[in-house]
LOBA-69725 format. One record per residue (C-alpha): x, y, z; residue in three letters. Coordinates in steps of 0.1 Angstrom, whole numbers, padded with zeros to 4 digits, always signed. Example, Ala and Ser with C-alpha at 12.3 -4.5 7.8 and 13.67 -1.06 7.14 Angstrom:
<recs>
+0123-0045+0078ala;+0137-0011+0071ser;
</recs>
This chain:
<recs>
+0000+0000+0000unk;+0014+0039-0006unk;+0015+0065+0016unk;-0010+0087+0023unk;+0016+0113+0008unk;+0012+0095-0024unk;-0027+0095-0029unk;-0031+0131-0021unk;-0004+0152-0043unk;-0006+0131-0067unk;-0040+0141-0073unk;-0038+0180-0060unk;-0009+0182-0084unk;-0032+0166-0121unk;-0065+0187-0106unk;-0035+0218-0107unk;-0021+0210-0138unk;-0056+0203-0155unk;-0068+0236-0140unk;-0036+0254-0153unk;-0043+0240-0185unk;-0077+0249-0186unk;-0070+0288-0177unk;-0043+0286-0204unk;-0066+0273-0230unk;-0096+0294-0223unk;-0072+0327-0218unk;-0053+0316-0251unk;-0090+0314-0268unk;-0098+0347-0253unk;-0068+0363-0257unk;-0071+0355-0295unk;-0102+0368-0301unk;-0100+0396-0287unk;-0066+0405-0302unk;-0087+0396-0332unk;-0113+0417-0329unk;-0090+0445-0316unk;-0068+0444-0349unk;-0104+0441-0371unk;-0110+0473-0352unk;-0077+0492-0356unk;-0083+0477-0392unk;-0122+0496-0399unk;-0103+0530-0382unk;-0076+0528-0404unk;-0095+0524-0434unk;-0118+0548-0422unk;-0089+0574-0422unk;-0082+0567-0462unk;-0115+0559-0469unk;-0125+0596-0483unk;-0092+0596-0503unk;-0093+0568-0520unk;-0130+0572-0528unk;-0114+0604-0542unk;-0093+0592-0567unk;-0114+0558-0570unk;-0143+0587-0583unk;-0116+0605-0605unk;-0109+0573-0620unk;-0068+0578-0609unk;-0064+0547-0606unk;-0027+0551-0610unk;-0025+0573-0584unk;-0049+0553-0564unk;-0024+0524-0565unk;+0009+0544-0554unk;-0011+0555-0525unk;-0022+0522-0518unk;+0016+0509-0516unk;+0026+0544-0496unk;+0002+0537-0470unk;+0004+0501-0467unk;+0045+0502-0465unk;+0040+0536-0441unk;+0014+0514-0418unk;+0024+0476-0423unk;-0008+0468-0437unk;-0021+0454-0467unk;-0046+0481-0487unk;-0067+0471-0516unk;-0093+0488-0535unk;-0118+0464-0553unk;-0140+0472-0582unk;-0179+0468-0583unk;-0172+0442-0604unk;-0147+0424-0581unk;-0117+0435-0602unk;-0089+0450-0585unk;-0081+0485-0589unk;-0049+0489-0565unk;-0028+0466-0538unk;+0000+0478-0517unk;+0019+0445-0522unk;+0009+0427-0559unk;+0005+0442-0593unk;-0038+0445-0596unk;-0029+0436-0633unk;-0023+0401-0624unk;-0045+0397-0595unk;-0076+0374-0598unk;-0113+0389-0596unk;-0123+0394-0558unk;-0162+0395-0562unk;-0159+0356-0547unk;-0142+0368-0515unk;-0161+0362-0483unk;-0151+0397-0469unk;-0155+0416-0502unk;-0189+0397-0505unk;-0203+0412-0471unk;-0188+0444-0482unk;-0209+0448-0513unk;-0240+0436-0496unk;-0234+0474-0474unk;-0212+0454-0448unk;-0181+0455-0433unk;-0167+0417-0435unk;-0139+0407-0418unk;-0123+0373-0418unk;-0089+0357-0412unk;-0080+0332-0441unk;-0050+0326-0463unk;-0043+0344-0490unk;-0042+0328-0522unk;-0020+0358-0535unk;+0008+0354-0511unk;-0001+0324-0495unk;-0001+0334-0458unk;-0023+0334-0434unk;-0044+0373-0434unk;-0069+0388-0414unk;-0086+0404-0440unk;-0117+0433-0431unk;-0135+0447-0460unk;-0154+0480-0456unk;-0177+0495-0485unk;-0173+0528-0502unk;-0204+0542-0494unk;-0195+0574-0512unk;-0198+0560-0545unk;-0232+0549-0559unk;-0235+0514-0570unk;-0230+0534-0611unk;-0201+0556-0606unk;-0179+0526-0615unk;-0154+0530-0643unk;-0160+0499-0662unk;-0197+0502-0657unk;-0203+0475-0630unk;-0229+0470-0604unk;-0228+0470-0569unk;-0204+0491-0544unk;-0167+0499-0543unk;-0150+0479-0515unk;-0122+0488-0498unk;-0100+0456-0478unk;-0071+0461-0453unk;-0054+0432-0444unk;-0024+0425-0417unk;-0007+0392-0419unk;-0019+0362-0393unk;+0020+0357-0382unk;+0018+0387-0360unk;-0009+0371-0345unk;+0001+0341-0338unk;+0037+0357-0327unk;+0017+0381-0298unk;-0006+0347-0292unk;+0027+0329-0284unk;+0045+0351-0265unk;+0012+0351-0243unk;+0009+0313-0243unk;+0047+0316-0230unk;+0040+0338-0206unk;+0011+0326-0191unk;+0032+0288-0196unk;+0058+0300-0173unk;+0035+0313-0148unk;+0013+0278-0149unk;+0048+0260-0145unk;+0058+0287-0114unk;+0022+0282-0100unk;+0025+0244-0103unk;+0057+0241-0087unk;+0044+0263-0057unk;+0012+0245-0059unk;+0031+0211-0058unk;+0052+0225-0025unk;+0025+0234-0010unk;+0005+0198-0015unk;+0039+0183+0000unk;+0040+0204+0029unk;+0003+0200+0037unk;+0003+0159+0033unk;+0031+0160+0056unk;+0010+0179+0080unk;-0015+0153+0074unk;+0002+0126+0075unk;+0026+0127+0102unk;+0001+0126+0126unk;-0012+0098+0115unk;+0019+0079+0110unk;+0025+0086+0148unk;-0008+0073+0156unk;+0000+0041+0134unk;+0030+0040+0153unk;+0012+0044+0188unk;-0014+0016+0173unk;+0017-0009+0165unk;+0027+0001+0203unk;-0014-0014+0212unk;-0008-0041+0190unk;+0024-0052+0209unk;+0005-0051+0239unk;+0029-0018+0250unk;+0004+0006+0264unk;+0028+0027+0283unk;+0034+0053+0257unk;+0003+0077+0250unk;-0004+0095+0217unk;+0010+0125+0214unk;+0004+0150+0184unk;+0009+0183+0179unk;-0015+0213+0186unk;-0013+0226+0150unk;-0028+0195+0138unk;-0064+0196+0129unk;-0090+0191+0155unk;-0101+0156+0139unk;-0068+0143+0142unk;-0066+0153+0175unk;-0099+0139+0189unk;-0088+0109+0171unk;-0059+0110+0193unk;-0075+0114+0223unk;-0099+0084+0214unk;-0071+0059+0206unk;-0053+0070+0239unk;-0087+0066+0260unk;-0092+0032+0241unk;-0055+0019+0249unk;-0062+0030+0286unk;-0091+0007+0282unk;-0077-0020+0263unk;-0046-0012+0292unk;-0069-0020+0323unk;-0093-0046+0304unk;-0058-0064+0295unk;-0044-0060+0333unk;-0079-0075+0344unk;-0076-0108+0319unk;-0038-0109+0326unk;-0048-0112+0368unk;-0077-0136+0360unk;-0053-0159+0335unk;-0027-0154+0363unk;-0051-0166+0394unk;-0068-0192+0374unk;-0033-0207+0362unk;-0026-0210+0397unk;-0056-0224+0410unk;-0058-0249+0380unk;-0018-0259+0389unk;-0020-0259+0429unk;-0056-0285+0424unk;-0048-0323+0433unk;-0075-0334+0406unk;-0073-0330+0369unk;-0086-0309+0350unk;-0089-0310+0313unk;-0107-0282+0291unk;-0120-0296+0256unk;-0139-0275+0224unk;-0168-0285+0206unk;-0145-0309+0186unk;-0131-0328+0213unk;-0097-0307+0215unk;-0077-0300+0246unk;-0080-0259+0253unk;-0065-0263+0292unk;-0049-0294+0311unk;-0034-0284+0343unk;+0001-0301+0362unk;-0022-0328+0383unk;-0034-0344+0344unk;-0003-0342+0331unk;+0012-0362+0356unk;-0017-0385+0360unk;-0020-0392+0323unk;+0020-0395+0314unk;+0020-0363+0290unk;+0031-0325+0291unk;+0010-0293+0284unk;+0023-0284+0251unk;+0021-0315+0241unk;-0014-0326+0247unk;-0028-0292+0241unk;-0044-0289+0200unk;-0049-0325+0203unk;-0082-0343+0201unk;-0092-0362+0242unk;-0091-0394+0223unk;-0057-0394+0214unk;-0044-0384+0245unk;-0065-0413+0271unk;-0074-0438+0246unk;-0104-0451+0270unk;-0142-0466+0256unk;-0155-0451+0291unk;-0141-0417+0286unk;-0152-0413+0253unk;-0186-0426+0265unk;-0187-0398+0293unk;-0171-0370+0267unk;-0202-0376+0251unk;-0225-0376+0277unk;-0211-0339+0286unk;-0211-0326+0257unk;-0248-0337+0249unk;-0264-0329+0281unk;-0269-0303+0304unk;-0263-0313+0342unk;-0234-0325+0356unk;-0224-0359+0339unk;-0204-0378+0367unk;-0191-0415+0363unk;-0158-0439+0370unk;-0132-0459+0354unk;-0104-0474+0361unk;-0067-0462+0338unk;-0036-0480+0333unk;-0007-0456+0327unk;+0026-0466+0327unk;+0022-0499+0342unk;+0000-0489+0367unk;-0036-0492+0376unk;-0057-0455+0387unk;-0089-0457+0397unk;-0104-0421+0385unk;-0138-0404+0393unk;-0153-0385+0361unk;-0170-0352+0369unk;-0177-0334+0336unk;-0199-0304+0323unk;-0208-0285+0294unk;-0196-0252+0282unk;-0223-0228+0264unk;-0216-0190+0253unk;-0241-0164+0249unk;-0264-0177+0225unk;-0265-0211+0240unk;-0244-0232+0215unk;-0221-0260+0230unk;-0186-0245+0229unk;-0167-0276+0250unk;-0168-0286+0283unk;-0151-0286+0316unk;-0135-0325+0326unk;-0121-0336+0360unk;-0106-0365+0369unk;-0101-0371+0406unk;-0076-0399+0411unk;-0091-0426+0439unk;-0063-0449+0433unk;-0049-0443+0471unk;-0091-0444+0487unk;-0095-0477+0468unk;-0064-0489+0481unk;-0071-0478+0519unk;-0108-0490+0512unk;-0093-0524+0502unk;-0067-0530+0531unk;-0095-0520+0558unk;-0117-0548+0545unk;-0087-0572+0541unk;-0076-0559+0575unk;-0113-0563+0591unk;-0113-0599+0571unk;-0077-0609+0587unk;-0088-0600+0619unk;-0117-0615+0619unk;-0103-0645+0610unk;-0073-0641+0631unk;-0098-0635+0664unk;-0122-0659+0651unk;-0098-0687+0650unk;-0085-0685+0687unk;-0122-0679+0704unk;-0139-0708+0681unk;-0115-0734+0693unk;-0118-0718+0728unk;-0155-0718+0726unk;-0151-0754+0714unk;-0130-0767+0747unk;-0152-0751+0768unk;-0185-0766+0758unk;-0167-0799+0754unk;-0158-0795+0795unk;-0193-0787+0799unk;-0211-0808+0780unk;-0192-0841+0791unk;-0185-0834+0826unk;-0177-0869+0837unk;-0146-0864+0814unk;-0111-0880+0832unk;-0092-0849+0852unk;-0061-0860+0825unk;-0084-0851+0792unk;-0098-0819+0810unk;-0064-0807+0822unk;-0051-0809+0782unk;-0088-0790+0770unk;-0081-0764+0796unk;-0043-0762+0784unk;-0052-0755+0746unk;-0077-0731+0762unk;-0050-0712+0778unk;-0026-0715+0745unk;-0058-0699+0723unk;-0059-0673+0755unk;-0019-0663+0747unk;-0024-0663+0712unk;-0055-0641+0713unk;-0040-0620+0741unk;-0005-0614+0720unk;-0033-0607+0689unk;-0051-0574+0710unk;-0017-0568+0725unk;-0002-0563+0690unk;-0031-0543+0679unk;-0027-0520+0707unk;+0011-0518+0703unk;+0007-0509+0667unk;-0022-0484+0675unk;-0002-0471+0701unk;+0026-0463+0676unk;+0002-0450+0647unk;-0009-0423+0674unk;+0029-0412+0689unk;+0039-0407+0654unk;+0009-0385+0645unk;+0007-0368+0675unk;+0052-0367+0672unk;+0057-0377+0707unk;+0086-0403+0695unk;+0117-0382+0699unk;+0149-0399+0691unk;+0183-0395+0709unk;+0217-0396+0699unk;+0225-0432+0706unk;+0249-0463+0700unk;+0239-0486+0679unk;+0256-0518+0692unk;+0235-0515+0724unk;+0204-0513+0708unk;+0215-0545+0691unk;+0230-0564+0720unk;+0201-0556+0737unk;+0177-0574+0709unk;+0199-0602+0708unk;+0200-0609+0744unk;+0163-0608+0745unk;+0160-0633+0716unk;+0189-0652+0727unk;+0167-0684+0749unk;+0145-0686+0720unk;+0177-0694+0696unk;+0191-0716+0721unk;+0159-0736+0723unk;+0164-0744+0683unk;+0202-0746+0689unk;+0207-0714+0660unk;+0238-0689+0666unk;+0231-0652+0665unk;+0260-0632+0650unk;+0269-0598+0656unk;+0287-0574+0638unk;+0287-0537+0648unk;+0315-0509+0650unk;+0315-0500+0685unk;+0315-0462+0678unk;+0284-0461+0652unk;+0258-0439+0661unk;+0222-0430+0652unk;+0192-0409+0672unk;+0172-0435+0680unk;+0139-0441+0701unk;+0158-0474+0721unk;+0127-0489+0735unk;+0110-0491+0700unk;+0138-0497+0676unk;+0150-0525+0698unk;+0111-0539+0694unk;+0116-0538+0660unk;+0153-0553+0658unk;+0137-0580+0684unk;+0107-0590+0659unk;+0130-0588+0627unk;+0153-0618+0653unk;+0120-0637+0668unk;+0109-0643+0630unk;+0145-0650+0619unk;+0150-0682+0642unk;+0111-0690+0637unk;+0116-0699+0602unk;+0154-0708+0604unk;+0161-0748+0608unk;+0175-0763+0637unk;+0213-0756+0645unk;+0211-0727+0619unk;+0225-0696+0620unk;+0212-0659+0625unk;+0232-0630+0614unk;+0226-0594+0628unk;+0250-0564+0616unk;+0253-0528+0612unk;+0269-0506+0593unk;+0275-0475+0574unk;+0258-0464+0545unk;+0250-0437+0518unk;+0222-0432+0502unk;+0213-0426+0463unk;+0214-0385+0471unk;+0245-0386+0493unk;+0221-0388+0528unk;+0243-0409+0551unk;+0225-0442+0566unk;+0227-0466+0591unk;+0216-0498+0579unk;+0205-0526+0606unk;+0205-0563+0582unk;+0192-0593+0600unk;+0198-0623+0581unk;+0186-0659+0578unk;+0191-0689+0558unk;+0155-0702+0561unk;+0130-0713+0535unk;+0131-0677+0520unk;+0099-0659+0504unk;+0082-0661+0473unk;+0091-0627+0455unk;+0053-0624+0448unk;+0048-0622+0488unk;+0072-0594+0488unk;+0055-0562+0481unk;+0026-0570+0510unk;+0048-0587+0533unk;+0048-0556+0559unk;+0009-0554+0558unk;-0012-0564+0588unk;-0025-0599+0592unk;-0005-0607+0556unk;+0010-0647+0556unk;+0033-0661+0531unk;+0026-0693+0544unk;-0003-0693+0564unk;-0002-0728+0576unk;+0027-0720+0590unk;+0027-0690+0606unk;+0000-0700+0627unk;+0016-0733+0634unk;+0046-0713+0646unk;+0026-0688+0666unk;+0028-0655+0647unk;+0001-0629+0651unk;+0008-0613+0614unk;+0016-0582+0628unk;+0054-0583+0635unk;+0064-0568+0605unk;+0036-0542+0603unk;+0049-0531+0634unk;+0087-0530+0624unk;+0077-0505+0592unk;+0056-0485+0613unk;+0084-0480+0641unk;+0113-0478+0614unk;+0091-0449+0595unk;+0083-0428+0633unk;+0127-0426+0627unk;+0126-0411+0593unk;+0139-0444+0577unk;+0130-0475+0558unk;+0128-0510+0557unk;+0137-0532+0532unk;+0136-0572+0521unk;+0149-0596+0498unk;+0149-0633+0497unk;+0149-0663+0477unk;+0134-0695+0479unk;+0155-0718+0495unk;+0183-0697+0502unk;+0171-0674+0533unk;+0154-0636+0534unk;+0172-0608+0544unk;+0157-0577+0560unk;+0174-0542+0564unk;+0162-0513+0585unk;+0182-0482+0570unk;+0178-0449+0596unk;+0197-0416+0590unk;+0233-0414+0603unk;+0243-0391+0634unk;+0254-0357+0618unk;+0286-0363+0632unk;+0288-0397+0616unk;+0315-0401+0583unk;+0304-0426+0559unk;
</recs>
């Protein structure tokens, strides 16, 4: 596109040159016949002035005469005189012989003469073959039969002055007024440029101020200056009031963007924003995460390529069909891993009530499914772990009852399993309430750890466990540098050290071995450990036992663990007591070759690994 520069002089300069030309055509026209007229009429006076003299001689008959006065007066004046006949014939010329001149009675002029007219034309003349400006005036003196030769009609008399003189005065005017047109134009062109500049300036500095709006820069007001016209500078004001507008309307969407960015980042559930054609608009950090993709990735693309689910595209459909709240579930696997997710989904609608997309989320009940399934597992185990203990109690007893004639020797054994089912429930409850004793100091952070050795702790386990390994003939080994350290709650970790031992020589065979060490440790991100490792060289787990091995009432070999005397809750209790330090516990075994259990606990401060 031009500038503005270049549609207006452009068209001020042709409307100035047509205009120009205009005046210099009409003046020229003007000009010319006037300066006709004007030398017709100095033509009529000067004829007048020898009109009685040659209508002297002309009535004398002097022809002679006549024609020497004819070339006196036309050399003397610069004019052309000729006296014509009646008859047409030429008497006298100042410039040709009339001897050899052709009869005049055919000329236009000399025709309106004889009619009593003056006639005046401008013509070439056949005799010298120029252009003339002939004017013809009749001698009114001399009747139509005072002629010489005896012809009718009237005497005429003809001045003429050559066209060039004309045409040389015409052009020195056209000149004139040429130069002039060219002076005017050139000012006229100056001034156009000056006054599109004026006009144009202002608006290239409000096109530069609207770039500025475009760029979202609205610091910078229009400024123009006060010799501009009024329209520009209300138009001015108007673009600066709108980019204070568009300034506070922006700040307003910028703060709403900001706050609902956060709000749409900081929520746990996911959140996904589709169009009318299925297309991710919005997908905050929590769906990201829970659906193994980034922002910029999943954003443009169509919900089913994203979560390739029949239920979700079932429920997409619902939303974006209906008007109420379309709520449903369905279970994801991502990555290996199983989510159970809530669906909570509504339509979108702008102002004239057409479907624009809809508003998804996806609240992830993976961990309340979980929790939901270890309370009824845990209310199943114990149930049955209660159940067993008071069913064979309840048995005994009505067996005494029932058959009380019963030797002293059979009673005395049904009372002793009584009491055996009474220990084992008893050690059931009193586990429960040892565990739920150490669920409620860790909440409520009454466990506070001291800085202590670590080889008492463990001497202090394995004397405890020590009659129990005699009684199946197994050797507990320790190995522990004398100056490790760790804060340590001693009462509890040594419960836990104690219950890692008891289950050690349980499922160890006779004259077997038990090992117990400690030792220093660093982590994957540098954090120095102490890691606790009892060892056995038992039966060993199945590894598909080994991710629910520290839940409650969980049995690798159910059979037995009961047969042995376990309540299920040993290990339970180890994790929870190893997690109230800030640590972890870990396992491996294989089958046939022993298990291995390590409690890792951060290091002393002081401690170098």
């Amino acid at each position: 596109m031009r500038k503005l520069i270049w549609h207006i002089f452009p068209a001020n300069l042709l409307v100035t040159a047509g205009s120009l030309l205009a005046i210099l055509w009409y003046g020229s026209s003007a000009l010319e016949s006037f300066y006709i007229d004007w030398l017709a009429e100095d033509l009529r006076a000067r004829a007048a002035l020898v009109e009685d003299r040659v209508t002297e001689l002309l009535a004398d008959g002097r022809e002679q005469e006549l024609d020497a006065l004819c070339r006196r007066l036309g050399r003397a004046s610069d004019t052309r005189i000729t006296v014509i006949s009646p008859d047409g014939r030429v008497v006298a010329d100042s410039h040709e012989d009339p001897g050899r001149m052709e009869n005049h009675a055919d000329r236009p002029e000399v025709r309106s003469a004889r009619s009593g007219l003056a006639g005046t034309i401008l013509r070439p003349s056949p005799t010298l073959q120029i252009g003339m400006l002939y004017v013809a005036v009749p001698l009114s003196g001399l009747g139509s039969e005072t002629g010489k030769n005896g012809g009718t009609g009237v005497p005429v008399l003809r001045l003429a002055r050559p066209a060039s003189a004309i045409d040389r005065a015409l052009l020195s005017l056209r000149l004139r007024v040429g130069v002039s047109g060219l002076v005017v134009g050139l000012f006229a062109a100056l001034a156009t440029i000056v006054v599109s500049r004026r006009i144009s300036k202002p608006l290239e500095t409000m096109t530069r101020g609207a770039r500025q709006l475009a760029r979202e820069d609205f610091t910078v007001p229009l400024a123009v200056s006060e010799s501009c016209s009024r329209e520009v500078g209300e138009l001015a004001a108007a673009l600066n009031t709108m980019a204070r507008t568009l300034r506070d309307r922006f700040d307003t969407i910028v703060r709403q963007r900001n706050e609902l960015q956060t709000i749409l980042a900081s929520m746990a559930e996911a959140i996904v924003v589709i169009d009318e054609h299925r297309k991710i608009v919005t997908i905050n950090s929590s769906a990201c995460t829970l659906l193994k993709t980034d922002a910029e990735n999943a954003r443009g693309r169509k919900i089913g390529q994203v979560i390739r689910h029949v239920t979700l595209e079932k429920l997409v459909d619902l939303t974006l069909v209906g008007r109420e709240i379309v709520t449903g579930e369905l279970t994801l696997d991502t990555g290996g891993e199983r989510h159970f997710l809530q669906y909570s989904g509504v339509r979108l609608v702008d102002d004239e009530d057409q479907v624009s997309g809809a508003v998804m989320v996806l609240n992830d009940v993976t961990h309340i499914r979980r929790l939901e399934h270890l309370r009824r597992d845990f209310v199943a185990n114990v149930s049955h772990e209660l159940m067993t203990p008071l069913t064979s109690i309840r048995g005994y007893a009505e067996t005494i009852l029932d058959s009380p004639d019963q030797d002293r020797r059979q009673i005395e054994e049904f009372v002793n399993i009584i009491l055996r089912q009474s220990d084992r429930l008893q050690a059931i409850v009193r586990d429960l309430l040892s565990l739920s004793r150490i669920e409620k100091e860790i909440e409520e952070g009454e466990i506070q750890p001291v800085m202590t050795r670590v080889c008492g702790v463990l001497e202090e386990a394995v004397q405890v466990c020590r009659p129990k390994a005699g009684e199946k003939e197994i050797g507990l080994q320790l190995d522990c540098p004398p100056d490790l350290t760790a804060p340590l709650d001693v009462p509890l970790m040594t419960r836990a050290v104690v219950n890692l031992l008891v289950n050690a020589v349980k499922y160890s065979e006779s004259a077997g071995r038990v090992e117990l060490r400690a030792e220093r440790r660093v982590g994957e991100d540098g954090e120095r450990l102490v890691a606790i490792t009892v060892r056995d060289y038992g039966p060993g787990i199945g590894a598909e036992h080994l991710p629910r091995l520290f839940e409650r009432f969980y049995r690798s070999d159910k059979a037995r663990s009961r047969q042995l005397g376990g309540t299920g809750l040993g290990l339970a209790i180890v994790k929870h007591i190893v997690q109230a330090h800030q640590g972890s516990v870990e396992v491996a075994s294989e089958v046939g070759r022993g298990t291995r259990f390590t409690i890792l606990v951060p290091a002393a401060p002081e401690e170098e690994c």
